[in-house]
N, C-alpha and C positions, 0 to 999 in steps of 0.2 A: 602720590600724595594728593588729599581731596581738599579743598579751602571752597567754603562758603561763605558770600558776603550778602550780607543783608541789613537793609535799613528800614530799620522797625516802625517808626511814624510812633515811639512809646512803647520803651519792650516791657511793658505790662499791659497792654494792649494786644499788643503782638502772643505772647502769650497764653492771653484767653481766647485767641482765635487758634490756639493748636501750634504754635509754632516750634516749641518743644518736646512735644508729643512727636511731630513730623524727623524733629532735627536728630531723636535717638534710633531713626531708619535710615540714616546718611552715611557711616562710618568715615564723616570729616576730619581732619587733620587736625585742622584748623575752623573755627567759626569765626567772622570777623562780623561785629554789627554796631551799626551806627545808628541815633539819633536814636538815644535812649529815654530822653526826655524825663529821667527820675537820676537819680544818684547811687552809688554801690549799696552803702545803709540802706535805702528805702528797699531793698529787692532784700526780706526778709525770709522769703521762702526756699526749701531747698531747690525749687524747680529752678532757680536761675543758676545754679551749682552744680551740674552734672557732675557725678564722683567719677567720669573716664577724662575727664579736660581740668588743665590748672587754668582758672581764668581769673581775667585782670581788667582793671577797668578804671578809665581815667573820663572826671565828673567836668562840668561845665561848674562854675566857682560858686551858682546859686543852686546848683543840683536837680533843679527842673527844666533844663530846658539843652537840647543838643546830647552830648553823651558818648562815648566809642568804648566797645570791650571787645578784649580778644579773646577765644578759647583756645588754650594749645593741648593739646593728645600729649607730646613730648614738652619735656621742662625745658623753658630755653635758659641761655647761659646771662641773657640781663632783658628787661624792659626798659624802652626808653618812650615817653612821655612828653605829648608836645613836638613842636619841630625850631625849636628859639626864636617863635618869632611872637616879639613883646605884647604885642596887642592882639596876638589870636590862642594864644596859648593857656589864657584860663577860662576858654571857651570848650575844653576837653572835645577838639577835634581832633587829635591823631594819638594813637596807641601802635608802638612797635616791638616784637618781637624778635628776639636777637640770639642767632645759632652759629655754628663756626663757619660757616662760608655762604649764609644765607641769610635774609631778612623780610620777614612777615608787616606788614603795617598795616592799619586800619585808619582811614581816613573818611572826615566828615568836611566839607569845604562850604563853606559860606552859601548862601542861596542871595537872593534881592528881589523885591516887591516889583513888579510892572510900571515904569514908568520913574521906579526911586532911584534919583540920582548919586542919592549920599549913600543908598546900599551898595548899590553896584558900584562906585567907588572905590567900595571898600572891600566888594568880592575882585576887584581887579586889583589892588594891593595884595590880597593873600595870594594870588596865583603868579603875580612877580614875585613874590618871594617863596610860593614853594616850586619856580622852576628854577630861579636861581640855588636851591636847596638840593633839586634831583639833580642839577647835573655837579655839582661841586661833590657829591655822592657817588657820581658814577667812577670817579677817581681812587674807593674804596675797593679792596679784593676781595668784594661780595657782591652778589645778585641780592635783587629786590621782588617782590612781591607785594605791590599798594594795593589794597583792597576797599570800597569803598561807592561813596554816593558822592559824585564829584560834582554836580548839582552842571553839570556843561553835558549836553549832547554835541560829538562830533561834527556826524556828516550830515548830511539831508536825508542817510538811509537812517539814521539815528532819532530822527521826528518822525511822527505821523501825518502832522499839518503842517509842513514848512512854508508855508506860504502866511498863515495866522500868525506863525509863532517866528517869525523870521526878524521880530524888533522885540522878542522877547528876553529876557534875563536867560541866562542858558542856554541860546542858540544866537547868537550875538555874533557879528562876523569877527569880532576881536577875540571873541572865545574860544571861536572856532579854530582861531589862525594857532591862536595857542597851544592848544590841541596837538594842530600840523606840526608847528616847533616841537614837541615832546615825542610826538612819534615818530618826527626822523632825525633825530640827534640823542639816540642809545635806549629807546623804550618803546615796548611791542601793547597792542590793545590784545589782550589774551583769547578774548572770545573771537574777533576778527582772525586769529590765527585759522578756528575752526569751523567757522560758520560765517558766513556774507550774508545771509537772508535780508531782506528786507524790512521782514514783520517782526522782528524780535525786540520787543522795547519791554522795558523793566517799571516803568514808572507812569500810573496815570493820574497826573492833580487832582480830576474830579473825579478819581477812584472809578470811573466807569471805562474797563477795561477791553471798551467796545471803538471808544472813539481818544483821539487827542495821546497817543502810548510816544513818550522818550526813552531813549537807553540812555540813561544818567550815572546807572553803577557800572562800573570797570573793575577788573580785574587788572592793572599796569605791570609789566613786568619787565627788568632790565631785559635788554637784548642779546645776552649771554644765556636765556630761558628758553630765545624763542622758540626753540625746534623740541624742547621740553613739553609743552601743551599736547593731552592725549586728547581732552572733552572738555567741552563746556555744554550747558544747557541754563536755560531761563525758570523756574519752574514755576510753572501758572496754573497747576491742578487745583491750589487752595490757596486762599486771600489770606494773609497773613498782615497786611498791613498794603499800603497803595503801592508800593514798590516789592517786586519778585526778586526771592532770592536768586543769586549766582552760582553754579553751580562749576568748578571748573580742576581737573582732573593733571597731572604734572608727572610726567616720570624723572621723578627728584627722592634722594634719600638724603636725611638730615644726616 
């Protein structure tokens, strides 16, 4: 099973740099993409409809701005939309997929400006509540599979400059810890399963993907997958938008 995540920076943007052109040579499972920055209505074209995927897509409340769609290969048995938490939920950050002993999600987590108090505030309320959310989950008789731009680099191998960016929003030592918490109490970093490198970052702010590279999107997956993971890869041949797709491989049948 192949699952693709990727976060568009405007998937009409994304788009006209090839993104769909590229995504009909992947034979994905699954596509999960985040930060669509338009609404399902505005995406008029067939190209956002591939006739081999049912895809679904839950809008931000003013439909310009953030965004999460999933593509599914196979029909799942419900969507569920949102994660109940009152103040982030008509922000259309998460979209989940739901099959009989599996579950697909697609998540878009808050970001905050440098130096903003009241953002990052508020990106540290969502992440108490979407850990208190994965683990009251892991009590359900299903694995998970979060897909996504979790806007937190892990480790120090997860930056390029951790020295510049070490009082930065997203490598924050409380982000970090949090992180720690999530991956040793029932959930595995998927691409870590297969690759340690050092150089593999997904995300460059100034889009110059020579300097300043984060690994901001994960693949999350309950601890009942781990030994599941065959491949992962980053794919950095074609700019699609400042963040590179995920690229990561699962011996799982629905």
């Amino acid at each position: 099973m192949r699952i693709i995540s990727f976060s568009a920076d405007g998937i009409k943007n994304a788009a006209e740099k090839g993104f769909y052109d590229w995504l009909k040579e992947q034979d994905a499972d699954f596509v999960c993409i985040q930060d669509l920055q338009c609404s399902e209505y505005d995406l008029q074209d067939n190209l956002f409809f591939p006739e081999e995927y049912n895809p679904y897509f839950f809008d931000d409340i003013d439909g310009k701005a953030n965004g999460v769609a999933i593509y599914c290969r196979k029909l799942p048995k419900a969507i569920m939309t949102g994660l109940g938490f009152a103040d982030f939920d008509m922000e259309g950050r998460y979209i989940q997929a739901d099959y009989e002993n599996i579950s697909v999600g697609c998540l878009l987590a808050p970001s905050a400006e440098p130096g903003n108090a009241d953002q990052q505030a508020r990106k540290n309320e969502f992440f108490d509540l979407l850990g208190n959310h994965l683990q009251k989950v892991r009590n359900k008789r299903r694995e998970f599979i979060i897909c996504g731009n979790w806007n937190v680099a892990h480790t120090a191998g997860d930056v390029q400059d951790t020295e510049s960016n070490s009082t930065v929003s997203g490598f924050l030592a409380e982000e970090r810890q949090w992180m720690n918490e999530l991956f040793s109490e029932g959930y595995v970093d998927a691409f870590r399963e297969i690759n340690s490198d050092l150089d593999e970052f997904t995300w460059w702010p100034e889009g110059d993907r020579g300097k300043n590279g984060w690994r901001t999107d994960f693949q999350v997956i309950s601890k009942g997958l781990q030994y599941s993971v065959d491949y992962g890869a980053i794919y950095k041949s074609r700019e699609f938008s400042n963040h590179a797709p995920v690229i990561m491989d699962y011996d799982i049948e629905l």
